[in-house]
Backbone bond lengths (Angstrom), bond angles and torsions (degrees), N, CA, C in turn:
res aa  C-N    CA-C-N  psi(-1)  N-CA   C-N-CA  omega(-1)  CA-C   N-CA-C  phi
1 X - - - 1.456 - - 1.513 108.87 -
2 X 1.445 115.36 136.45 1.254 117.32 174.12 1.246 127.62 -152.90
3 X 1.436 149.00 -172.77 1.391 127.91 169.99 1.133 122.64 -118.88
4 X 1.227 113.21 -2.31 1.575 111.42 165.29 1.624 106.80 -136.73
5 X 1.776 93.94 115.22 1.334 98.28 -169.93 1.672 113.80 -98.01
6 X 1.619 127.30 37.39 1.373 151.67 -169.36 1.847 80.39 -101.46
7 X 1.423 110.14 -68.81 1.056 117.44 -129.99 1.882 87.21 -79.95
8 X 1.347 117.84 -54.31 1.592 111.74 147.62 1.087 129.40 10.21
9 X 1.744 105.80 -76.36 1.298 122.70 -175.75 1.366 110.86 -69.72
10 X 1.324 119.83 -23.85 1.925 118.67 -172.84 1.454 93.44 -75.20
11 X 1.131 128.58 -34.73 1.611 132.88 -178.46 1.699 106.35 -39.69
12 X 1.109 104.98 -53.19 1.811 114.65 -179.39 1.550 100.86 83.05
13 X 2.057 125.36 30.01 1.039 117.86 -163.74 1.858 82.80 -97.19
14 X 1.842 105.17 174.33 0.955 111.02 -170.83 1.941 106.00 -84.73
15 X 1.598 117.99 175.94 1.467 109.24 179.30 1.441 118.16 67.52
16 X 1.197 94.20 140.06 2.207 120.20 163.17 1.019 113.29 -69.01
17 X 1.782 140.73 92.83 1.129 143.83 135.69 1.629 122.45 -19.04
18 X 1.643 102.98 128.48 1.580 102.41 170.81 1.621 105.16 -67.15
19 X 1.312 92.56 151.27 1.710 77.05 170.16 1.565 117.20 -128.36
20 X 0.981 129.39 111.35 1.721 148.42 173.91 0.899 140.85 -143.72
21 X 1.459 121.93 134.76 1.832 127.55 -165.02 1.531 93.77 -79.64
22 X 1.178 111.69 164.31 1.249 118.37 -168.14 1.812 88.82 -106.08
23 X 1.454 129.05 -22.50 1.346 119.59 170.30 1.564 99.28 -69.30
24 X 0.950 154.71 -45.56 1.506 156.37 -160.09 1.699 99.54 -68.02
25 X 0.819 127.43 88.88 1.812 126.42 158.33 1.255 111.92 -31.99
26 X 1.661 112.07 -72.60 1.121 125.12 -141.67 2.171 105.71 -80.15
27 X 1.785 87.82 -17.41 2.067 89.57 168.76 1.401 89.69 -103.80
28 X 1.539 147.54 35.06 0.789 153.14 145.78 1.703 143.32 -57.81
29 X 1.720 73.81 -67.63 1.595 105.29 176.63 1.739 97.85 -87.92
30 X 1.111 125.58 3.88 1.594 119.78 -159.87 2.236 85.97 -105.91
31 X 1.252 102.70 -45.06 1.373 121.64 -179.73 1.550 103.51 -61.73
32 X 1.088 141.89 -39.56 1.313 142.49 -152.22 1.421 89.88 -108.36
33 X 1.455 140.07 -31.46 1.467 128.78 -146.10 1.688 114.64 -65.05
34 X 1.335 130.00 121.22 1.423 158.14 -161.32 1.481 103.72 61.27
35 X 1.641 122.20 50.07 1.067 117.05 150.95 1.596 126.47 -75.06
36 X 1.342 120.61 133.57 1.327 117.54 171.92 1.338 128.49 -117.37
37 X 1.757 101.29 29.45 1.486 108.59 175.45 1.858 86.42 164.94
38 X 1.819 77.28 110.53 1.694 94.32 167.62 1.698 128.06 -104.69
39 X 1.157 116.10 91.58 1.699 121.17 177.03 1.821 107.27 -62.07
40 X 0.911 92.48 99.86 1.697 95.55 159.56 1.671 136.09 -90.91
41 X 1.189 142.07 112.40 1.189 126.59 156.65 1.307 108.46 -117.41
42 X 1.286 116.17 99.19 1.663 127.77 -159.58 1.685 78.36 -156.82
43 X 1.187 111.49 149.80 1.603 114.91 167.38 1.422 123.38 -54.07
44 X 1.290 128.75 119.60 1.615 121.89 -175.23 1.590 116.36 -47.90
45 X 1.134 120.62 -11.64 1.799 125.24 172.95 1.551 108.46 -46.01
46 X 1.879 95.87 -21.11 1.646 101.52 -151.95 1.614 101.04 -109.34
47 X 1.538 110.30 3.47 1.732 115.85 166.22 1.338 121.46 -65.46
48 X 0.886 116.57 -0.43 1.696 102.51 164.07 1.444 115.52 -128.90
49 X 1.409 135.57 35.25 1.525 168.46 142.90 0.961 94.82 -81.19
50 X 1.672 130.30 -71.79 1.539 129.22 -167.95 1.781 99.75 -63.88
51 X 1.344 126.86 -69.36 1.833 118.66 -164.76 1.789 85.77 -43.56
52 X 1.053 105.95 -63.84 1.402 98.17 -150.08 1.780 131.48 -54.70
53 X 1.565 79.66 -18.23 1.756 89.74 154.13 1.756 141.73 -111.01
54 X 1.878 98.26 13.18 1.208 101.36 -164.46 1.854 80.81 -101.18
55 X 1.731 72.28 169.66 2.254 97.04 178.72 1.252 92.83 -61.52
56 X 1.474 107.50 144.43 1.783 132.83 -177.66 1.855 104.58 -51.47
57 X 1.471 95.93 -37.38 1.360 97.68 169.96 1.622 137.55 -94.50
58 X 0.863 106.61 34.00 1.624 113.37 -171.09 1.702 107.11 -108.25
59 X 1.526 86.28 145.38 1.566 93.21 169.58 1.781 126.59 -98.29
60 X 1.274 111.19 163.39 1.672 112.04 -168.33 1.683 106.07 -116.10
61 X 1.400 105.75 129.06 1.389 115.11 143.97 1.219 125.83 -112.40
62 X 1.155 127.14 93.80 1.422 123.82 -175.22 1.720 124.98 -100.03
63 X 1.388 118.15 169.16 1.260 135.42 177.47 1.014 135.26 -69.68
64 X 1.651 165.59 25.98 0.813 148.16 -118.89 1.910 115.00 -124.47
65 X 1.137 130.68 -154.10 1.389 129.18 176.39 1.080 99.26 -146.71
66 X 1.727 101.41 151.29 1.501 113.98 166.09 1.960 105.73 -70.76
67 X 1.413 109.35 -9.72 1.453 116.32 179.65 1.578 95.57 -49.87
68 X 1.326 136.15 -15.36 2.173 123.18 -152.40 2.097 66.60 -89.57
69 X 1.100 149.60 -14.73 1.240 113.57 179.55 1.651 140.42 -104.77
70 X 1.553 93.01 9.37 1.453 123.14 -177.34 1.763 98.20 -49.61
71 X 1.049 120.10 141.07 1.495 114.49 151.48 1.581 138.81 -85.84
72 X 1.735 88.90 -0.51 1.359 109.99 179.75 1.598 96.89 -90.79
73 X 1.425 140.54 123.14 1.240 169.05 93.80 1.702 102.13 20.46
74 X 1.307 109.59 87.86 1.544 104.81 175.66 1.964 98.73 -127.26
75 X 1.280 121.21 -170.94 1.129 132.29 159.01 1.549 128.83 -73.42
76 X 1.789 100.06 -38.87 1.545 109.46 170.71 1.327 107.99 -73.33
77 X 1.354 142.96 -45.78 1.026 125.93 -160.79 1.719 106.60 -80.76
78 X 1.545 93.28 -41.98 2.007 89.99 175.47 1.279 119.53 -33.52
79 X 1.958 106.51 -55.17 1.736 90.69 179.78 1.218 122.11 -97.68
80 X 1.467 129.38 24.14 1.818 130.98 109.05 1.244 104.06 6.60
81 X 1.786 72.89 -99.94 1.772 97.05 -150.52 1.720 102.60 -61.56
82 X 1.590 132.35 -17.52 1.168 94.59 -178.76 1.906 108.88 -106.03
83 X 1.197 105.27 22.86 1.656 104.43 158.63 1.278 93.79 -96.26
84 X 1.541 152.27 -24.84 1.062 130.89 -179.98 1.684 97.81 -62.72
85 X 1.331 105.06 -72.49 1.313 105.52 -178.35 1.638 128.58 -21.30
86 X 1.224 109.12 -46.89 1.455 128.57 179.39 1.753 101.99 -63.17
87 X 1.322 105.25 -38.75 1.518 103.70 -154.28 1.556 95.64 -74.32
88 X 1.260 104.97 -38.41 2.026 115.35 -169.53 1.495 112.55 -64.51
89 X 1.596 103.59 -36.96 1.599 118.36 -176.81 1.364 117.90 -75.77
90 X 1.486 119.81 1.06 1.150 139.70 175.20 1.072 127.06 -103.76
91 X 0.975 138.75 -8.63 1.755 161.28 -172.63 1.307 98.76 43.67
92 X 0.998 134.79 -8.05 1.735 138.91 -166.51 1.652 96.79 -50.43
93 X 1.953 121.96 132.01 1.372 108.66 173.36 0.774 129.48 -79.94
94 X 1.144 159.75 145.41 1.434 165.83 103.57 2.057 121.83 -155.61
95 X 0.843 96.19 -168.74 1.366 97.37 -167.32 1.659 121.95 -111.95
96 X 1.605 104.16 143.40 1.492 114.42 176.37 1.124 126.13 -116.69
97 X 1.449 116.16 113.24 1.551 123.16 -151.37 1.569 114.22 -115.52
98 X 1.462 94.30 97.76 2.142 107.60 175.21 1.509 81.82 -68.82
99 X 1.512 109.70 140.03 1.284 157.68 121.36 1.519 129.22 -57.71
100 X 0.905 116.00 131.62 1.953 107.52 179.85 1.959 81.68 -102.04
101 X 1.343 98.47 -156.69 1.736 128.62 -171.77 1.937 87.16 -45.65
102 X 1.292 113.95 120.04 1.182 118.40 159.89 1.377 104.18 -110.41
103 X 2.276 104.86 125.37 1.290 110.09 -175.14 2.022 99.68 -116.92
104 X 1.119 102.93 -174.96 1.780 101.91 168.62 1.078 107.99 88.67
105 X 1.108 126.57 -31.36 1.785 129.72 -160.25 1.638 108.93 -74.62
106 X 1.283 118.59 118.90 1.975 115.44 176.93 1.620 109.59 -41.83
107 X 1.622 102.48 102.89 1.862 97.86 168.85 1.554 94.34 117.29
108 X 1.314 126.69 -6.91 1.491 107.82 -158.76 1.279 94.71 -92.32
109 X 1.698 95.03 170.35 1.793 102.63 -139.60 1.816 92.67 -116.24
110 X 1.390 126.84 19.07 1.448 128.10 174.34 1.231 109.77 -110.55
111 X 1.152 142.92 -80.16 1.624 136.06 -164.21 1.682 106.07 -86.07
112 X 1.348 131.64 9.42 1.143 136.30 157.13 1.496 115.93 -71.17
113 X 1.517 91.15 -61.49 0.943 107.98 -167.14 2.095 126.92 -81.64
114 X 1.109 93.45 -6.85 1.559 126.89 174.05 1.756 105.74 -82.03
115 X 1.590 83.44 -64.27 2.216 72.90 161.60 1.746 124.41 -79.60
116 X 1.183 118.20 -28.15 1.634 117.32 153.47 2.128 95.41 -23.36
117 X 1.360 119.54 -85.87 0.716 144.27 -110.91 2.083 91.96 -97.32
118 X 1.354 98.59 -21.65 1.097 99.21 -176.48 1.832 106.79 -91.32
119 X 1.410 117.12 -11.25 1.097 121.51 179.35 1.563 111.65 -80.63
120 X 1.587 104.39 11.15 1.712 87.25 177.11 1.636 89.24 -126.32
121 X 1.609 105.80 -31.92 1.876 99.40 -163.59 1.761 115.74 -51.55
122 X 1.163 120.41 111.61 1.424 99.02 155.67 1.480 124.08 -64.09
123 X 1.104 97.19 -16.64 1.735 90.63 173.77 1.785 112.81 -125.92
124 X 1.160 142.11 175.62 1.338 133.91 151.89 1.172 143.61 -113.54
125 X 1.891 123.88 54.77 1.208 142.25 -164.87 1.646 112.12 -29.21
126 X 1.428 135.19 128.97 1.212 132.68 -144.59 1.499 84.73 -171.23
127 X 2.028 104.43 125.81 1.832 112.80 165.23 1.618 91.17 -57.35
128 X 1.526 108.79 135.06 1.950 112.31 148.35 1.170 88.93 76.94
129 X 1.463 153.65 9.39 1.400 131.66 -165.99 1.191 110.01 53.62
130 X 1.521 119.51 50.15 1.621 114.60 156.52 1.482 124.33 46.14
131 X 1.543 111.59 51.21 1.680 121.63 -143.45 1.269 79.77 -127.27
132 X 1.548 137.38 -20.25 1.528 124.56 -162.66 2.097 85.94 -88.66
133 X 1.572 96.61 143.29 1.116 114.02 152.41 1.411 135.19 -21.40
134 X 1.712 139.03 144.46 1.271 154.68 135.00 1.148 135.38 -146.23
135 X 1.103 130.49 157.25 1.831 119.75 -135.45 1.714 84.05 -158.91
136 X 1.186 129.03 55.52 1.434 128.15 161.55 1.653 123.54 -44.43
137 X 1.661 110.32 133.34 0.998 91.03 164.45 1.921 119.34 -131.40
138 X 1.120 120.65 153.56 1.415 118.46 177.02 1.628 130.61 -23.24
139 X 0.826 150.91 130.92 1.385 135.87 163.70 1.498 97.95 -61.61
140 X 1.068 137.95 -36.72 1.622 110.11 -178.11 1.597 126.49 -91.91
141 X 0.879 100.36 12.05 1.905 124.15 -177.46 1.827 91.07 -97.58
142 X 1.337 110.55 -46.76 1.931 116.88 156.82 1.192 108.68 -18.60
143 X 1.644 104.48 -81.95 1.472 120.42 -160.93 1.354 99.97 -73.28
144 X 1.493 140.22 -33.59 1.346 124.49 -176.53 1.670 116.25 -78.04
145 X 1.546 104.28 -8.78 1.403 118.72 176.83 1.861 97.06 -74.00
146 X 1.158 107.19 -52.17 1.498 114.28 -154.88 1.598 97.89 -88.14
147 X 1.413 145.19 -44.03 1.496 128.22 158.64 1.504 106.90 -50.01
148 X 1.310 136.27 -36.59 1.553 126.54 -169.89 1.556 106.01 -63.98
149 X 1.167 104.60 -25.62 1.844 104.88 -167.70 1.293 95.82 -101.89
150 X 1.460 145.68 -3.51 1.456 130.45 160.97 1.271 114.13 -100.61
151 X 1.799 107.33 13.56 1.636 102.23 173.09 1.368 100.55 -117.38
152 X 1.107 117.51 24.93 1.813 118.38 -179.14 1.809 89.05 -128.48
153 X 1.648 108.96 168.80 1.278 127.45 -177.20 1.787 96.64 -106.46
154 X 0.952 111.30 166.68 2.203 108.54 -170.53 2.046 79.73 -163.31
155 X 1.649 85.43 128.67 1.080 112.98 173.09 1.445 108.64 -105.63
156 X 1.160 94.35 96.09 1.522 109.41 -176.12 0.897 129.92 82.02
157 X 1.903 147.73 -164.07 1.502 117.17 -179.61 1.213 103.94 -119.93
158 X 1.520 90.83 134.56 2.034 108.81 173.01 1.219 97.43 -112.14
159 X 1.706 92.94 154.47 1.100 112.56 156.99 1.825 122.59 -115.54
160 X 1.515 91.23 164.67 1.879 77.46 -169.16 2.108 86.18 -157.35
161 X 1.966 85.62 137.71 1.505 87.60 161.09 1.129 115.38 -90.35
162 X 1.865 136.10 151.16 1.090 118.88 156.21 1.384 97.07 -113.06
163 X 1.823 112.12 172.85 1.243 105.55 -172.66 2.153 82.94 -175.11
164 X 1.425 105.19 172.81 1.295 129.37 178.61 1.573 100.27 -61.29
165 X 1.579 107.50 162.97 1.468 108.71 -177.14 1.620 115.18 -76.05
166 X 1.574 126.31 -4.39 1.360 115.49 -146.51 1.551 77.80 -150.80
167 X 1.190 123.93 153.56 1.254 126.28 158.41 1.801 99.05 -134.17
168 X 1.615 102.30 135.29 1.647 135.49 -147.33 1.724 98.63 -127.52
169 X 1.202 96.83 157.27 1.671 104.67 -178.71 1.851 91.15 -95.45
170 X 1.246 92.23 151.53 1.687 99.67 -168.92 1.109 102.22 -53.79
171 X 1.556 126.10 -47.20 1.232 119.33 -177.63 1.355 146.22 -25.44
172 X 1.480 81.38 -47.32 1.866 119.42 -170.90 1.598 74.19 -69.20
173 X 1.434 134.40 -88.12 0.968 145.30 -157.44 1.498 113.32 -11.42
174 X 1.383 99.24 -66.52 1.908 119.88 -174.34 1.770 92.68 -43.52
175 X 1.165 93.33 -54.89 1.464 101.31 -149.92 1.477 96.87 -68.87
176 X 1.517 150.40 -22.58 1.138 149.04 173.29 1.677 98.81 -72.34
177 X 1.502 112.04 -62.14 1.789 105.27 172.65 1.603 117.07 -23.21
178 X 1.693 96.92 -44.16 1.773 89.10 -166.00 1.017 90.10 -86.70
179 X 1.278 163.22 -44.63 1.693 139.61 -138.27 1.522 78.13 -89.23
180 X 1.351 128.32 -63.21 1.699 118.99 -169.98 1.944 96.47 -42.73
181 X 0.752 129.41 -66.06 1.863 135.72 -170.18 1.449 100.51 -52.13
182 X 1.642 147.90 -39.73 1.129 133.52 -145.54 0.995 113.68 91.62
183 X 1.007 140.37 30.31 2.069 140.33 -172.76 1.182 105.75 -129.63
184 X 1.497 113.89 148.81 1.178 112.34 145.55 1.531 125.49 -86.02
185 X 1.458 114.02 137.52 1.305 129.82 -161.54 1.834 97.64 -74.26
186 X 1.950 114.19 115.86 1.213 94.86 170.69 1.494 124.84 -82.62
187 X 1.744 94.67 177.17 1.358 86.97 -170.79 1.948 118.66 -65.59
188 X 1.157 95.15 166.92 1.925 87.61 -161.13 2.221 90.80 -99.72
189 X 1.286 92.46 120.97 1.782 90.87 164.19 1.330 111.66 -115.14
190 X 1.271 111.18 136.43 1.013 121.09 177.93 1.966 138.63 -92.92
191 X 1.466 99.71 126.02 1.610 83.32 -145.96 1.733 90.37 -136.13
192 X 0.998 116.52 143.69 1.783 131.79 -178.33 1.575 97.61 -50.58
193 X 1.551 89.74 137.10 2.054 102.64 -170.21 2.010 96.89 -58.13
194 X 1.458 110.82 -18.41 1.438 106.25 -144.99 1.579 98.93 -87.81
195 X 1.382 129.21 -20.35 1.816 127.90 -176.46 1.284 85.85 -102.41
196 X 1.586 138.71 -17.49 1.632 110.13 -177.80 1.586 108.65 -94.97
197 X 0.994 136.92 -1.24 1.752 174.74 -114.67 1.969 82.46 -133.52
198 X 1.335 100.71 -91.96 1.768 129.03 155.85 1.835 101.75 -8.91
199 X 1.255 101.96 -56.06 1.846 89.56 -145.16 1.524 89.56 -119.44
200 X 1.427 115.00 10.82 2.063 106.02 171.50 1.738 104.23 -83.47
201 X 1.194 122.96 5.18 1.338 129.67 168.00 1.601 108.00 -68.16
202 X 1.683 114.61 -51.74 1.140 111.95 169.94 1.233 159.37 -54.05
203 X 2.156 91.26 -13.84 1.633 87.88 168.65 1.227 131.77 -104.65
204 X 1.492 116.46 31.11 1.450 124.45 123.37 1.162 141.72 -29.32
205 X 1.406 103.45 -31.57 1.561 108.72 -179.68 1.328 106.67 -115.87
206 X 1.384 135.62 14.03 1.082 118.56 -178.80 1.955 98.83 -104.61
207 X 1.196 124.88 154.07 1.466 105.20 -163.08 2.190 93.33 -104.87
208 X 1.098 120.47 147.78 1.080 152.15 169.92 1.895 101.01 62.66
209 X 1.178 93.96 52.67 1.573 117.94 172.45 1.755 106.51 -129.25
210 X 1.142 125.84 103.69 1.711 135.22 161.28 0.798 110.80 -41.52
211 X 1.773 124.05 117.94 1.340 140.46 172.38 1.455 100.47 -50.82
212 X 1.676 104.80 146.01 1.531 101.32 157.64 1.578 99.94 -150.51
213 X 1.074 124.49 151.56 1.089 149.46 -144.96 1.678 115.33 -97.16
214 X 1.259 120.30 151.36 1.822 113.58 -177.76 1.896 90.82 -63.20
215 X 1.328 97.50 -59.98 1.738 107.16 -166.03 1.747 116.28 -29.84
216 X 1.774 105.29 -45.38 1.495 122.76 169.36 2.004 105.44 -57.10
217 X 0.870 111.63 -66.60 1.784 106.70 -164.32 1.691 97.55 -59.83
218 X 1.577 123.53 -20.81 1.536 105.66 -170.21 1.492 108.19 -87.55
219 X 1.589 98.13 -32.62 1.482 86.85 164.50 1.452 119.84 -96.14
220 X 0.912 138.45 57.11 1.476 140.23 122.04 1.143 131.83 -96.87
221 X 1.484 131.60 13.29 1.198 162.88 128.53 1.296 109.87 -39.38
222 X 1.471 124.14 -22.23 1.633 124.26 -160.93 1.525 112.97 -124.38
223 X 1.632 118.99 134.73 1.845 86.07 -171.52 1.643 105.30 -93.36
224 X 1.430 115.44 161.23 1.285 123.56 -164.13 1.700 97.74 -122.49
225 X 1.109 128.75 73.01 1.623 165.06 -174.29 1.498 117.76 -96.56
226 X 1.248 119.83 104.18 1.196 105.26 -158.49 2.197 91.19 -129.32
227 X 1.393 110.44 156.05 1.320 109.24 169.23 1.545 107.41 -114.02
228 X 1.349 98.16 100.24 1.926 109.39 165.88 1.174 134.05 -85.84
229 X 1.285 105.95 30.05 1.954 123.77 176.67 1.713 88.13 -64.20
230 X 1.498 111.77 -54.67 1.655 103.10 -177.29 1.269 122.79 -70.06
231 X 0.992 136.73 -42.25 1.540 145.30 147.90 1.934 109.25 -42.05
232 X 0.804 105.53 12.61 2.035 107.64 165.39 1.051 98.62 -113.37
233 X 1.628 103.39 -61.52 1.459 118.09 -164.13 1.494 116.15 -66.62
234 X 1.154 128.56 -23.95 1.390 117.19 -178.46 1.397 119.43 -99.83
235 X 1.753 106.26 -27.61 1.874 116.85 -177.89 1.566 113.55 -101.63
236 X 1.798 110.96 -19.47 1.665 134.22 175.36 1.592 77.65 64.61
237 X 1.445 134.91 76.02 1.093 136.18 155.18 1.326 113.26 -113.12
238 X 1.503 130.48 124.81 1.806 115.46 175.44 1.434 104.12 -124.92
239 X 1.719 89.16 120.56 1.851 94.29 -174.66 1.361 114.41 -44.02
240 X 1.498 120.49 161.74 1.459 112.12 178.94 1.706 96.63 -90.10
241 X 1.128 159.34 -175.55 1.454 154.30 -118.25 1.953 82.00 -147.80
242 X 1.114 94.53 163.09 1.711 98.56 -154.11 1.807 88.74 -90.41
243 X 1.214 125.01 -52.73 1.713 115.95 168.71 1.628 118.29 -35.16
244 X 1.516 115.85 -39.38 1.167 102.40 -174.64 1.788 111.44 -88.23
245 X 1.418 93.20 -31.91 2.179 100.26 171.50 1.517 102.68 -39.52
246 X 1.289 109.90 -58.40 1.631 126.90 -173.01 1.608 100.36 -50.83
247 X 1.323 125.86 -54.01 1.164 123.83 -166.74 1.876 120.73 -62.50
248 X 1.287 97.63 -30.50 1.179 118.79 -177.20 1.569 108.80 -91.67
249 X 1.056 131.67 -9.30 1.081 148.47 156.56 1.602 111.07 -60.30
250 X 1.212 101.46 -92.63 1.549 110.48 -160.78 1.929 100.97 -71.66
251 X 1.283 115.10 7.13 1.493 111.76 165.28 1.279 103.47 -86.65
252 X 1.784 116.94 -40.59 1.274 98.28 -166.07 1.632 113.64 -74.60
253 X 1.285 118.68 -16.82 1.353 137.07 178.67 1.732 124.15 -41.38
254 X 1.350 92.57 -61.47 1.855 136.56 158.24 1.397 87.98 -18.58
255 X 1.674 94.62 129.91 1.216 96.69 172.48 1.646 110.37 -97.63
């Protein structure tokens, strides 16, 4: 199911897409009707649009982010936490699955764009020296997260983070991007979240430099640490190790 079935068709994937906005209820409930298990990857803001239009009996896999645990106050994470909220207050079964940093995926805008970015820095300005935590995980450890939970039954609704096997100080991180990319990793300086906060407005204007955002430098200030004893135990998924994600990454990249 989707809402723009142009863009569908540019895909060149096989099959007729339902087609429905997820603001529309009423092509909503028409899209979902004798569903008995709804997979979502639509932003969780949009979990209680979906219960409220799926069959009384259907089960949920939904989308969510490890973002609902930031302490920083954003828009993405708010409607997180309140499709989580929605999803729990509903007893409806199945499961809602935060994600931390999803890397690997064709187009994605983190370890692409992190080595983009490292191919010009002579240096690598970082809040704390890039000492706070990240726990990346694969885009295909995603999908083996999210088929594992629509091939099991869920008594009632859980929620679950998934995330990479190891959680690393960003630093380490950069510096694995470049040896996985071909770079040398620059040196990392370390500089207060609050003047680099200040001057991520500017690389807008610099030309073949990736925008990044105030919201990005404050949260890397924060560690993003996740415990996946439940995420084994409930989907039997084991991340692949972040050297080899990387590897498989920037091969498939290669032109």
């Amino acid at each position: 199911m989707v809402r723009n079935g142009a863009k569908w068709a540019a895909l060149g994937l096989p099959g007729a897409p339902l087609l429905a906005d997820l603001r529309d209820h009423e092509a909503l409930v028409a899209a979902l009707a004798g569903a008995r298990l709804v997979a979502s990857a639509a932003h969780a803001r949009h979990a209680a649009a979906i219960l409220a239009a799926a069959p009384a009996g259907a089960g949920f896999v939904l989308m969510g982010s490890t973002r609902r645990h930031s302490r920083w106050p954003d828009a993405h994470g708010d409607g997180v936490r309140a499709g989580e909220a929605a999803f729990l207050a509903s007893g409806r079964p199945g499961v809602l699955l935060h994600p931390t940093m999803i890397y690997g995926a064709e187009g994605e805008d983190n370890v692409q764009r992190l080595a983009a970015l490292l191919r010009r820095l002579p240096l690598a300005p970082l809040p704390g020296g890039g000492r706070a935590l990240v726990q990346p995980i694969h885009q295909d450890d995603v999908s083996a997260c999210l088929l594992a939970a629509l091939d099991r039954t869920w008594d009632g609704p859980v929620v679950l983070d998934i995330a990479g096997p190891t959680a690393l100080p960003y630093r380490e991180f950069l510096r694995a991007v470049a040896a996985a990319a071909g770079l040398r990793a620059p040196p990392v300086l370390p500089i207060p979240a609050l003047p680099l906060r200040l001057l991520a407005p500017l690389t807008r204007l610099i030309p073949g430099l990736p925008r990044i955002g105030a919201d990005e430098i404050r949260r890397l200030t924060e560690d993003k640490a996740f415990d996946i004893a439940p995420m084994r135990r409930e989907l039997g998924v084991a991340p692949r190790p972040l050297a080899q994600g990387l590897a498989q990454t920037f091969a498939a990249a290669a032109p």
